[in-house]
C-alpha positions in Angstrom: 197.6 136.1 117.7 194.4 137.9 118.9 191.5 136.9 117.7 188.7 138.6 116.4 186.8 138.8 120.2 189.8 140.2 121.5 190.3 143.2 119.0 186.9 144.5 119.6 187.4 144.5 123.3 191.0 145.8 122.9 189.4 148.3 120.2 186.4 149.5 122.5 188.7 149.8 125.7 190.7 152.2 123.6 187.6 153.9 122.5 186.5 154.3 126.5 183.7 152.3 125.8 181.9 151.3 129.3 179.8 148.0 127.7 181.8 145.4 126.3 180.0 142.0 124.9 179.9 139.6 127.0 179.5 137.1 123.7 180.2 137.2 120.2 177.2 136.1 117.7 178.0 135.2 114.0 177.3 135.9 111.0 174.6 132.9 110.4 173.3 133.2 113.4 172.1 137.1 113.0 171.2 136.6 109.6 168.6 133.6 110.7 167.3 136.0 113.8 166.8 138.9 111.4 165.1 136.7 108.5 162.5 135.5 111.0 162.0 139.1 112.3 161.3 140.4 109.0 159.3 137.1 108.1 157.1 137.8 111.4 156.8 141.4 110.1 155.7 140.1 106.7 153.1 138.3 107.8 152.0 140.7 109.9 151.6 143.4 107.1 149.9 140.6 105.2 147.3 139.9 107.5 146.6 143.2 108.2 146.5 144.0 104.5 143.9 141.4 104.2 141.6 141.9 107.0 141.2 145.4 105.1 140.8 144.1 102.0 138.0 141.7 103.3 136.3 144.8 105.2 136.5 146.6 102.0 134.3 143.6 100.3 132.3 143.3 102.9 131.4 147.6 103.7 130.7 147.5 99.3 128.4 144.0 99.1 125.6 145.6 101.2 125.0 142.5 103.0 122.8 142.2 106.2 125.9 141.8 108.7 123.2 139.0 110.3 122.8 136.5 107.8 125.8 134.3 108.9 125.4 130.1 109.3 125.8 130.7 113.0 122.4 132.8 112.9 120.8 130.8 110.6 118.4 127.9 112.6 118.2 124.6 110.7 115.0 123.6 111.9 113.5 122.0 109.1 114.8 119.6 106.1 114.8 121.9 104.0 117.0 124.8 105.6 119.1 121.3 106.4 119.3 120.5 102.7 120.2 124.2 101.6 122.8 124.3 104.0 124.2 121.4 103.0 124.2 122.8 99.0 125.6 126.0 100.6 128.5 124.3 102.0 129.2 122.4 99.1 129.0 125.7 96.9 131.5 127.4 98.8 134.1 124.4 99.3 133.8 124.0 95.5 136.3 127.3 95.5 139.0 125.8 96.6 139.5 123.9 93.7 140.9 126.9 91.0 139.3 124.4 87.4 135.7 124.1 89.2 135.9 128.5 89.5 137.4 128.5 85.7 135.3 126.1 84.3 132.2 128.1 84.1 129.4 130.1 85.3 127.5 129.0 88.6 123.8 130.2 89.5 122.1 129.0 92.5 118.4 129.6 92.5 116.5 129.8 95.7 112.5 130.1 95.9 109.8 129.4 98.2 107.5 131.7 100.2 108.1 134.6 102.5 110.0 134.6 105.5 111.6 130.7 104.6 115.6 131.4 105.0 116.3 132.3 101.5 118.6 135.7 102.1 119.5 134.6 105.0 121.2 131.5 103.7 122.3 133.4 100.3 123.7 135.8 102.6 125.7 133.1 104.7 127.0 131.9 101.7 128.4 135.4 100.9 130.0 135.9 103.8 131.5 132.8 104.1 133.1 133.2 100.7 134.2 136.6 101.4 135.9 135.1 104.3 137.6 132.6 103.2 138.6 133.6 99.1 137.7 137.1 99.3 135.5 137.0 96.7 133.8 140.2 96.2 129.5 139.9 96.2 126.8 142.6 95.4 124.0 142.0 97.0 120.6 143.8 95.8 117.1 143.7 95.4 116.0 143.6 92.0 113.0 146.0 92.3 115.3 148.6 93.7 118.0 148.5 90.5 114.7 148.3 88.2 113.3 151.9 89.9 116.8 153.3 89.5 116.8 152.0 85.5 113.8 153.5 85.2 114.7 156.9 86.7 117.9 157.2 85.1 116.2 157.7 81.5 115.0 161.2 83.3 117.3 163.4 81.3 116.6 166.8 83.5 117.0 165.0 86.9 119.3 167.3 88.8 120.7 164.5 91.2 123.5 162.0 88.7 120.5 159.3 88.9 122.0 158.3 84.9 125.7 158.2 85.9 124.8 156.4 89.4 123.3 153.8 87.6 126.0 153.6 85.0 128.4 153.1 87.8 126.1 149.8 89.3 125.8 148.4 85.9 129.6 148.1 85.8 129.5 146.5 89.4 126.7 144.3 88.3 128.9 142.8 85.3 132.1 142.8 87.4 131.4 141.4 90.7 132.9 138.0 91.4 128.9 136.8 93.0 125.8 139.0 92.5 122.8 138.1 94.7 119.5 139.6 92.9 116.8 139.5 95.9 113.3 139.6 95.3 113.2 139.1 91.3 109.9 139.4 90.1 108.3 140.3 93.7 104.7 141.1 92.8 105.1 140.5 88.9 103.3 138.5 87.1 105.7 139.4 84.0 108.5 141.9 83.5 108.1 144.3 80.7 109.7 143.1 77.4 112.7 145.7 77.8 113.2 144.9 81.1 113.6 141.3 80.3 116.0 142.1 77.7 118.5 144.1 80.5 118.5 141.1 82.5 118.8 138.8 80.2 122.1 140.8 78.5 123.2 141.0 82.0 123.4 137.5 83.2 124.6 136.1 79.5 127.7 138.8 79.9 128.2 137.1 83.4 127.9 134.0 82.1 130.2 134.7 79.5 133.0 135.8 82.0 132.8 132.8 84.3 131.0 135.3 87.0 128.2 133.4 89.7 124.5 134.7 90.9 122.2 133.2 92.8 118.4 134.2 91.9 116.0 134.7 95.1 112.4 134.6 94.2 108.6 133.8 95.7 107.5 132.2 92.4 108.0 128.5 91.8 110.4 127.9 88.7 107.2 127.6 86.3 105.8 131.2 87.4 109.7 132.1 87.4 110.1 131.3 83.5 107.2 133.1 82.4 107.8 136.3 84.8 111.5 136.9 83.2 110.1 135.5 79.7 111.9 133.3 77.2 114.9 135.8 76.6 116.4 135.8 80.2 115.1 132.3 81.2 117.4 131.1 78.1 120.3 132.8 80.1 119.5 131.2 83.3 119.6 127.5 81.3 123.3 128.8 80.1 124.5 128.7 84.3 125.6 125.7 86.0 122.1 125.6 87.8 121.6 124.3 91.2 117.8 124.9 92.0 116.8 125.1 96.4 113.1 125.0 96.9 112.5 126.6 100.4 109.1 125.1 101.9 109.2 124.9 105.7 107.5 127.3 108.1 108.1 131.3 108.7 111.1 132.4 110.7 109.5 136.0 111.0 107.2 136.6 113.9 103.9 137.1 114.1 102.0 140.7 114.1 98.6 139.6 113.8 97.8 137.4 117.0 96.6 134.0 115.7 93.4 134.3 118.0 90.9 137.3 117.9 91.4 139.4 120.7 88.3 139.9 122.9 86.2 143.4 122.8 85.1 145.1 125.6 81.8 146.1 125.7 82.2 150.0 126.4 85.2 150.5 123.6 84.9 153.6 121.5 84.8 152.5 118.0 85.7 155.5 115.3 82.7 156.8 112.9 80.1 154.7 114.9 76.4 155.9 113.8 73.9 154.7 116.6 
């Protein structure tokens, strides 16, 4: 009795088929070769699909694409000790309890030019990375200006309905990052302390993480947000990064007086 090899080469010679197998494969064998195939094209689509998700984050968190942990110099204790926080921060996420178990708020401050965006900023991207955690990142005087303008009924340009739209993303996104809070205030007005301190207790509420950036030490802090929105703060798991080492920023103003000459023209000079 022919068997089955035999019938498809007698069937294609009758057919006038010119290529014949030279083997036959079976059944289990195609079925493993196709599974991996379409598990290598799974993965594929996956990976893809999530290196556009994790642009997506990135292109809507408004993040400086330069505050990364490889840019960032660790040239004093301190930068070395928030790092170190940083780190432990973002490993925390692996562990799904730890990101159910509450609210987080980190709270950076120190003077100008120290490494605190830049490392809040490391942290974001890391996190966006790695979980795809979606951040906002924003300055605080900036959403304050656009509060304010939004009550302006005969506006002509959707301020109210722009800022409607980032109050939602403020309550919704996974890590807000408020920069500058309370640059050049010695207190916020009552009402404004009220909006931030509703904001961060409905964040707190829904197990969502900030960290704070500020100039003010946490004494000057308290008494700029007031009682209201300091009581939210105390509600956050706090972890509290005083930044004290020396200015990353470059100098404008040489640190030496620059000699001048005799003969130079000086503006509005009486004689």
């Amino acid at each position: 009795m022919d068997n089955i090899k035999d019938k498809i080469e007698s069937l294609a010679r009758s057919m006038g088929k010119s290529h014949i197998p030279d083997s036959y494969t079976d059944y289990k064998t195609l079925r493993k070769s196709y599974q991996a195939q379409a598990n290598q094209d799974v993965l594929k689509l996956q990976q893809e699909s999530k290196k556009q998700r994790i642009q997506g984050i990135h292109g809507r968190s408004d993040l400086n694409p330069k505050w990364t942990f490889a840019n960032l110099v660790e040239d004093s204790e301190d930068v070395i000790e928030a790092v170190s926080i940083a780190r432990s921060f973002i490993a925390a996420h692996d562990d799904p309890d730890w990101r159910q178990s509450g609210s987080h708020m980190m709270i950076f401050y120190g003077d100008y030019g120290r490494g605190k965006s830049h490392t809040a900023g490391a942290i974001a991207h890391q996190l966006i990375e790695q979980y795809e955690i979606s951040v906002l990142y924003r300055q605080l005087s900036s959403l304050l200006e656009m509060r304010f303008f939004s009550y302006d009924y005969n506006a002509q340009d959707n301020i109210g309905e722009q800022f409607r739209e980032i109050q939602k993303e403020l309550l919704d996104v996974d890590l807000l990052i408020l920069d500058e809070v309370c640059v050049n205030e010695t207190a916020l007005k009552k009402n404004t302390q009220s909006w931030l301190g509703n904001l961060l207790r409905q964040r707190m509420v829904n197990n969502k993480n900030c960290i704070l950036i500020t100039n003010h030490n946490l004494a000057e802090l308290e008494h700029a947000l007031g009682s209201y929105c300091f009581e939210s703060i105390k509600e956050y798991d706090t972890y509290k990064v005083k930044f004290s080492g020396p200015s990353r920023r470059k100098e404008i103003v040489p640190t030496t007086p620059e000699p001048t000459k005799a003969n130079q023209y000086t503006p509005n000079q009486v004689k």
